[in-house]
C-alpha positions as CSV (number, residue, x, y, z in Angstrom):
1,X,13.0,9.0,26.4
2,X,16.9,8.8,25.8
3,X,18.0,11.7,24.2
4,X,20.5,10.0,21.3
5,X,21.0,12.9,19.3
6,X,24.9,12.7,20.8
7,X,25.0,9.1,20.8
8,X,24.1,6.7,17.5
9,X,21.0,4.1,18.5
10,X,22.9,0.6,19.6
11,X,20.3,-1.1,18.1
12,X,19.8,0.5,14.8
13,X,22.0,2.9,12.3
14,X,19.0,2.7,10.0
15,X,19.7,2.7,6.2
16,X,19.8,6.5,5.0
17,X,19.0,6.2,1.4
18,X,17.8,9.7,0.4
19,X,18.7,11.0,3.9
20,X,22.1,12.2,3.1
21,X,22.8,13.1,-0.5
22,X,26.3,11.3,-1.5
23,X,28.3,14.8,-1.5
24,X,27.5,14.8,2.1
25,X,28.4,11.3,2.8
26,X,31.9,11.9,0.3
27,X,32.8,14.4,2.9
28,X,32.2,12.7,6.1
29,X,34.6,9.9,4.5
30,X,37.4,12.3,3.6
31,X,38.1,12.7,7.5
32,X,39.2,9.1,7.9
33,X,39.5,9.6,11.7
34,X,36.0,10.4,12.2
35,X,35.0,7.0,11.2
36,X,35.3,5.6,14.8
37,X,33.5,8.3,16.6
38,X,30.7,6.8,16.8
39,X,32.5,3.0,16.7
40,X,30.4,1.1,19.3
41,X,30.5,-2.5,21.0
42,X,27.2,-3.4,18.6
43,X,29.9,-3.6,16.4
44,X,31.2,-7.1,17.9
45,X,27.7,-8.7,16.5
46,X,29.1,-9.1,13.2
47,X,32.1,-11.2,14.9
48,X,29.5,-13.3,16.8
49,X,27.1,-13.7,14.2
50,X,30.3,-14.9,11.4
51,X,31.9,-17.1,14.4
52,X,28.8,-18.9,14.4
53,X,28.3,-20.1,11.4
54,X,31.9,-22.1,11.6
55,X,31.3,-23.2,14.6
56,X,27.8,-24.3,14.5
57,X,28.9,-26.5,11.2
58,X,31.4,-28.3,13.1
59,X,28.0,-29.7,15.4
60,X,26.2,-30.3,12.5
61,X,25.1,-34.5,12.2
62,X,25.5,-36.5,9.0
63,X,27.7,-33.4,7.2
64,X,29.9,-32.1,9.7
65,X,32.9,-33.6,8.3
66,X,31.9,-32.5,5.0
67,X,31.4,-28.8,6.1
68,X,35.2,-28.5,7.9
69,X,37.1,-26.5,5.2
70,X,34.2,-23.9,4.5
71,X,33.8,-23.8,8.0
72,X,37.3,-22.9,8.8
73,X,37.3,-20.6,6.4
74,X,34.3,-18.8,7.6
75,X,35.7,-19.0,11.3
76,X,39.1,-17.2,10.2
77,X,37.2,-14.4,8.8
78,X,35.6,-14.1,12.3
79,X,39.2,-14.6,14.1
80,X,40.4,-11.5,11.8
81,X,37.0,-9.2,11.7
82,X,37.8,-10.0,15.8
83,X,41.0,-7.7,15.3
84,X,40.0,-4.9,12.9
85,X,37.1,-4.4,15.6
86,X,39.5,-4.4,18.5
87,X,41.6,-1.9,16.6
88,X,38.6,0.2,15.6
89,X,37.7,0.1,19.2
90,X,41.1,1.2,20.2
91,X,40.9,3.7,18.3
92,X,37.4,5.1,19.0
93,X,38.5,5.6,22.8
94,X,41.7,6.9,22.0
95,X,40.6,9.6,19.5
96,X,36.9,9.6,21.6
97,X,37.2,9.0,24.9
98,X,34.7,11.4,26.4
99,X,32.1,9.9,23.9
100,X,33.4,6.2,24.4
101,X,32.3,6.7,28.2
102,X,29.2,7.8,27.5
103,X,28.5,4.7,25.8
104,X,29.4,2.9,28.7
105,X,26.5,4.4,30.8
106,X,24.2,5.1,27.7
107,X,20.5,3.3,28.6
108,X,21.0,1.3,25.5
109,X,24.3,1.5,23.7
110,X,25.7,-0.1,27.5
111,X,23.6,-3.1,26.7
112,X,26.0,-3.8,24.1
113,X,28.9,-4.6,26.1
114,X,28.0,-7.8,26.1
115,X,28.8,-8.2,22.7
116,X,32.4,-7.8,23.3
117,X,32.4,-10.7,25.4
118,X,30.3,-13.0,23.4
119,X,32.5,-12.0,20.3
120,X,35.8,-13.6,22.2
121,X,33.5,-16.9,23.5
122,X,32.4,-17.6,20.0
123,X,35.8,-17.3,18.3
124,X,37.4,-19.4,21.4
125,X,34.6,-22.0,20.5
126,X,36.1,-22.7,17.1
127,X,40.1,-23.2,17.7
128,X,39.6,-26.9,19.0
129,X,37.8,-28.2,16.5
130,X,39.3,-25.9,13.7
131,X,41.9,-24.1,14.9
132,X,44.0,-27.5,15.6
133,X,44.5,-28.5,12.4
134,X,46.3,-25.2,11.9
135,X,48.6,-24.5,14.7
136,X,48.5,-27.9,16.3
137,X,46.7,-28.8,19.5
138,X,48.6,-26.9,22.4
139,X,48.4,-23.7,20.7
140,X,44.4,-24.1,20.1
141,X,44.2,-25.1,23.7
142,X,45.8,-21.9,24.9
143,X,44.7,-19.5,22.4
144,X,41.1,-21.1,23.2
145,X,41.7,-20.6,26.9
146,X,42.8,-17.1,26.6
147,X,39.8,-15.4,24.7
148,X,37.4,-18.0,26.8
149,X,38.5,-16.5,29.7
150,X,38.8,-12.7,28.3
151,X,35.3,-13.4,27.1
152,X,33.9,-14.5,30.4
153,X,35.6,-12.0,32.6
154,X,34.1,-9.4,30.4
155,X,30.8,-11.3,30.3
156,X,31.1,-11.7,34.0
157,X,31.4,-7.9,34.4
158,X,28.6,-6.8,31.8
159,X,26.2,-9.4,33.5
160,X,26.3,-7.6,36.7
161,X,27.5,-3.8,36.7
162,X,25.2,-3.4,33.4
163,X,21.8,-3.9,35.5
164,X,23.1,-2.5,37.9
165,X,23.2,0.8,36.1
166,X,20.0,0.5,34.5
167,X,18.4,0.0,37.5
168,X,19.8,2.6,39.2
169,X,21.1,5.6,37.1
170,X,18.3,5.5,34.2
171,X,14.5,5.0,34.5
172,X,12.1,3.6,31.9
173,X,9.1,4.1,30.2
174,X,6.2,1.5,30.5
175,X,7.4,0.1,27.0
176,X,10.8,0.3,27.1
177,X,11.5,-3.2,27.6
178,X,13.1,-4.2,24.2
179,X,15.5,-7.6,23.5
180,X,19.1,-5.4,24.0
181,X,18.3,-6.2,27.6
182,X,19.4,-9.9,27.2
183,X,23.0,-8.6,25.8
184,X,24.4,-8.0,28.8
185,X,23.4,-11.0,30.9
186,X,23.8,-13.8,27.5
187,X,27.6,-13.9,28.0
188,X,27.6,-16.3,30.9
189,X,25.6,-18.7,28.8
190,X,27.8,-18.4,26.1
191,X,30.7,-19.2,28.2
192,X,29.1,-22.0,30.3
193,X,28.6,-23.5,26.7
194,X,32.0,-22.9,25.4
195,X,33.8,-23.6,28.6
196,X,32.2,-27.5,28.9
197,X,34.2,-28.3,25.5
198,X,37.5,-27.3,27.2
199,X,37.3,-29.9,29.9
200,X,39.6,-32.2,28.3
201,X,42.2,-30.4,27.9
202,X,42.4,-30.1,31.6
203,X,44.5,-33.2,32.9
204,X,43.5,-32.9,36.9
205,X,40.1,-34.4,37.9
206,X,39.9,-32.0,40.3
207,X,40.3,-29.3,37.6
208,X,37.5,-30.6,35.5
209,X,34.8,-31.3,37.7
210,X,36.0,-27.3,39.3
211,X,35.5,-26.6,35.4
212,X,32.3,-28.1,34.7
213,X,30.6,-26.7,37.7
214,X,31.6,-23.5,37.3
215,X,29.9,-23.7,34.0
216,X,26.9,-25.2,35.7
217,X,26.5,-21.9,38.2
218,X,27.2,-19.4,34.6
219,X,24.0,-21.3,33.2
220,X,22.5,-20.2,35.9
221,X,23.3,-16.8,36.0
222,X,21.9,-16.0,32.7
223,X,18.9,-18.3,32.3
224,X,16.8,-16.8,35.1
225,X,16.8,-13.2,34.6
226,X,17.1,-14.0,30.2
227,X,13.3,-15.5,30.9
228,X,12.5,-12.5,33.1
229,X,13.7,-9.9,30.5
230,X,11.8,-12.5,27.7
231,X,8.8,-12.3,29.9
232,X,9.0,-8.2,30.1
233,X,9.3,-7.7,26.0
234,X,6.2,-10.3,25.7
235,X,3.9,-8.0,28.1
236,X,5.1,-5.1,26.2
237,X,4.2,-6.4,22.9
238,X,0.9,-7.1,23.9
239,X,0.5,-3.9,25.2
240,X,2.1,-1.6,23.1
241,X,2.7,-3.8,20.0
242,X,6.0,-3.8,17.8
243,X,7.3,-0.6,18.0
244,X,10.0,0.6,15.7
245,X,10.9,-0.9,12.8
246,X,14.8,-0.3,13.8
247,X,13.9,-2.6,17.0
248,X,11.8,-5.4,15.1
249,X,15.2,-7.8,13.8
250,X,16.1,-7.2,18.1
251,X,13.2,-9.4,18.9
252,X,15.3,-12.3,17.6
253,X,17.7,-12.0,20.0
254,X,15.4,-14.2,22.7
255,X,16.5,-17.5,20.4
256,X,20.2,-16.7,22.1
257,X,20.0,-17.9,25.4
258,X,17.0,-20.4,24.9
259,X,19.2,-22.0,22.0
260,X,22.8,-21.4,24.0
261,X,21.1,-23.1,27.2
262,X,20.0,-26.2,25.4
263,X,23.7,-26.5,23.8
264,X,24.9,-25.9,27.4
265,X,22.4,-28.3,29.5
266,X,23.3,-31.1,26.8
267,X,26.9,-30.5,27.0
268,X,27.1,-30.1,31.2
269,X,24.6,-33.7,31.2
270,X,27.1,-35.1,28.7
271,X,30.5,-34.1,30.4
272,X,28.9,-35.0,34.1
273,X,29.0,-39.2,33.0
274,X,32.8,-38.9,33.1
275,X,33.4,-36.5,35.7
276,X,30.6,-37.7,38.7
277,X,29.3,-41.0,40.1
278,X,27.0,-42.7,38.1
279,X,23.8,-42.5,39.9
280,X,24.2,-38.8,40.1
281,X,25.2,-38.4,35.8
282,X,22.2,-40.7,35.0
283,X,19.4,-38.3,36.3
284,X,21.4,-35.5,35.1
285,X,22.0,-36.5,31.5
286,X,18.6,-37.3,31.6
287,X,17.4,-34.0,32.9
288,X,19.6,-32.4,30.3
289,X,18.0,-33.8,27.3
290,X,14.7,-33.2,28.8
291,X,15.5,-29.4,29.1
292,X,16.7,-29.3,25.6
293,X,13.8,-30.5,24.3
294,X,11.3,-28.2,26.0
295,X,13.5,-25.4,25.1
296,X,13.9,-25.8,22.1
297,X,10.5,-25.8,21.7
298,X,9.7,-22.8,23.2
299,X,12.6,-21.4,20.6
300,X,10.9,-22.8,17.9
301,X,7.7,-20.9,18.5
302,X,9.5,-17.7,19.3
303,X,11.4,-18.6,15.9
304,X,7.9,-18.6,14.3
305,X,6.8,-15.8,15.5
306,X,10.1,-13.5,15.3
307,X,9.6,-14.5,11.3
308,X,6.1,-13.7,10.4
309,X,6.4,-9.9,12.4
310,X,9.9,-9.7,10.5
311,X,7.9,-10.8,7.5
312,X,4.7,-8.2,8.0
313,X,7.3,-5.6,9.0
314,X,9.4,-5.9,5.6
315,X,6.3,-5.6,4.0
316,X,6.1,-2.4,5.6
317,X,9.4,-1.0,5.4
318,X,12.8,-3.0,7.7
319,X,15.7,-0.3,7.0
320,X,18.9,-2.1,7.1
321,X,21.1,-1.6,10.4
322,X,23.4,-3.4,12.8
323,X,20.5,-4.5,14.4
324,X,20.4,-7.2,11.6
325,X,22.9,-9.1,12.9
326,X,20.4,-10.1,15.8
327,X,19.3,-13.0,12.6
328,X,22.7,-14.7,13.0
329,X,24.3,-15.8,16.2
330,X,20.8,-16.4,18.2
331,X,19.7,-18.7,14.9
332,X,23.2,-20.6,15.0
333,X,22.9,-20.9,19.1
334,X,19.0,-23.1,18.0
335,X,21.5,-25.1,15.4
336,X,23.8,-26.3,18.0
337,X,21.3,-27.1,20.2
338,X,19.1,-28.7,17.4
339,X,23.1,-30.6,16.7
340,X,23.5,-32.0,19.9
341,X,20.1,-33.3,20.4
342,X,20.5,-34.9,17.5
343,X,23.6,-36.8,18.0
344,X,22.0,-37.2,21.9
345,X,18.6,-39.1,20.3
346,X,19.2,-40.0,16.8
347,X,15.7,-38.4,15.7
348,X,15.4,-38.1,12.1
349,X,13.0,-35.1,12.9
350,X,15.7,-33.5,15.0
351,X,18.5,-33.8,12.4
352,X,16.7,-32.1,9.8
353,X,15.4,-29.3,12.2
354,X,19.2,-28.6,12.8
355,X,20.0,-28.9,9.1
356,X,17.2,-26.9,7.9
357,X,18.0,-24.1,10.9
358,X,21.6,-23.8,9.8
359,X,20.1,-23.3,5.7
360,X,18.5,-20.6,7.6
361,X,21.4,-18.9,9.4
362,X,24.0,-19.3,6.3
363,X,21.1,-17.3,4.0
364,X,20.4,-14.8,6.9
365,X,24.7,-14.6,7.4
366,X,25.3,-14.0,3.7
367,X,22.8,-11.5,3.8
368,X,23.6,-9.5,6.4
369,X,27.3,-9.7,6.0
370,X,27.0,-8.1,2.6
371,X,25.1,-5.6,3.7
372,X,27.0,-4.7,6.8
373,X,30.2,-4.6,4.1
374,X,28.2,-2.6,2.0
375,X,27.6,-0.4,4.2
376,X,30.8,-0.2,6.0
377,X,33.3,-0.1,3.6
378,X,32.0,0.4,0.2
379,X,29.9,4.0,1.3
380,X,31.2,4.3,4.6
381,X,27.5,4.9,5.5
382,X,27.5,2.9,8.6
383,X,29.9,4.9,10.6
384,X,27.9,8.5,10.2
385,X,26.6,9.5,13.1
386,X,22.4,9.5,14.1
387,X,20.2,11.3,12.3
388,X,19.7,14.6,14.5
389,X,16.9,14.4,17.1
390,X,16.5,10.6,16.7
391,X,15.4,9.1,20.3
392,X,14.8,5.8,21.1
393,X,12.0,4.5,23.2
């Protein structure tokens, strides 16, 4: 048991209607700088899971082109909710920073370092293709360089000191395994597919074929120990079942790196015909597609599942939380790889899986984005701290 009576749960700030009567909750909002003091890195899911959904409509077959100003539009909002959650950050370990270094080595709320990472790689994904058109090609390129490279260091760094801390300063309970363990060790995927669509604005050979293999070994890094921790949560929910409500939108997550790696595998096949010899791309692009496909199938079923125990628990009772935002980026990481299949094959069947996924991720967006704003700026309710004596499993 974590004790998180000092620090929120990263993966839940459970909806307290009738918890807190709203004199309570009036007061707590009357001491503006107490809003960031609990202010954690699950905060940087909302900038994912908003990036996303310009981005992923820029991949889109048949409507891309039709999608490009409410896409931009909806990619801004994610460059901009980027900087208020820097700020707020900034400001939680300035006026916190005894409880901001807790987080850093809290079981859970660590996990979500990752976020921060994922947060700069999914806005750098969207200044090429959008971002041009509104500062001009070099500035994209650099301003794309410099949060894809912020992202990865930090996803670089999350990916190994992370497990390392779990492994070593915390132990676990039988059923502890939950889906926050994938946050930390994502990023590299989310890099290795960002970083591939950056290779042409490299000029040197040299530098691209560097480039594209060093997104070749980040694929790696993440998709080996993302099927291990996949693999853990599966034995525990045969075991043990569900758990928490608060945890049940988490399961979700697992669509992020089998939806990110088919993007990736498709885009590394894709970028290797121009970069290696030919008898080496062949097999490779080939390989690629073949990944994407299985993968994607295995997402699919996980997508099946995640929405009929989503289903049976809002049947039950699914308070809102942060946790939410788990719906959005890992859904729009299965549209871009449904996208780039798509343009790869030319399947009808594969087109309108990646249509109908991204219907799916713009309903589950709108949704949670007005909640979170609810939440966050119209009560405030979001930034009060746990419920005393509320642990996490």
């Amino acid at each position: 048991m974590a004790d998180m009576s000092v620090l929120p749960p990263a993966d839940s700030r459970a909806s307290r209607n009738g918890a807190r009567s709203s004199g309570r909750l009036l007061r707590q909002l009357e001491r503006p700088g107490d809003a960031v003091r609990h202010f954690g890195p699950n905060w940087f899911t909302s900038v994912m899971g908003t990036a996303i959904v310009g981005v992923a409509a820029t991949k889109l077959p048949l409507v891309a082109e039709g999608l490009t100003v409410p896409a931009t539009v909806v990619w801004l909002a994610a460059l901009v909710l980027l900087v208020i959650v820097l700020c707020l950050t900034a400001a939680h370990w300035l006026r916190f920073p005894q409880h901001a270094r807790a987080e850093l080595v809290h079981p859970i709320m660590a996990n979500f370092v990752g976020a921060v990472s994922m947060a700069f790689t999914a806005v750098a994904a969207g200044f090429l293709p959008l971002g041009s058109a509104l500062i001009g090609d070099a500035a994209a390129s650099a301003l794309a360089w410099a949060c894809w490279l912020t992202g990865t260091a930090i996803g670089i760094g999350s990916a190994i000191f992370v497990p390392i801390m779990l492994f070593v300063r915390h132990s676990h309970d039988e059923n502890a395994a939950f889906m926050g363990w994938l946050m930390p060790i994502v990023p590299p995927m989310v890099s290795s597919a960002v970083g591939i669509g950056l290779v042409d604005t490299l000029s040197s050979l040299e530098a691209q074929r560097t480039l594209l293999v060093v997104c070749a070994m980040l694929f790696g890094t993440t998709i080996i120990p993302a099927l291990i921790v996949i693999g853990l949560v599966w034995q525990r929910l045969l075991r043990f079942g569900v758990g928490p409500a608060h945890r049940v939108p988490m399961l979700a997550i697992a669509l992020g790196p089998l939806g990110q790696s088919a993007t990736s595998a498709i885009a590394l096949g894709t970028a290797a015909e121009g970069l290696v010899s030919p008898t080496l791309a062949a097999p490779l692009h080939a390989l690629a597609l073949a990944y994407a496909a299985a993968i994607l199938g295995f997402a699919t079923l996980w997508f099946t599942i995640v929405t009929i125990l989503v289903a049976r628990q809002a049947r039950i009772g699914l308070p809102f939380s942060l946790a939410w935002w788990s719906f959005t980026f890992p859904v729009g990481t299965c549209v871009t790889g449904f996208a780039a299949l798509a343009h790869e094959t030319g399947l009808l069947v594969v087109t309108v899986a990646a249509l109908a996924t991204y219907a799916v991720l713009v309903i589950a967006w709108l949704t949670v984005a007005s909640r979170t704003f609810y939440g966050a700026v119209v009560t405030g309710e979001l930034f009060l701290p746990p419920e005393p004596g509320r642990t996490a499993r």
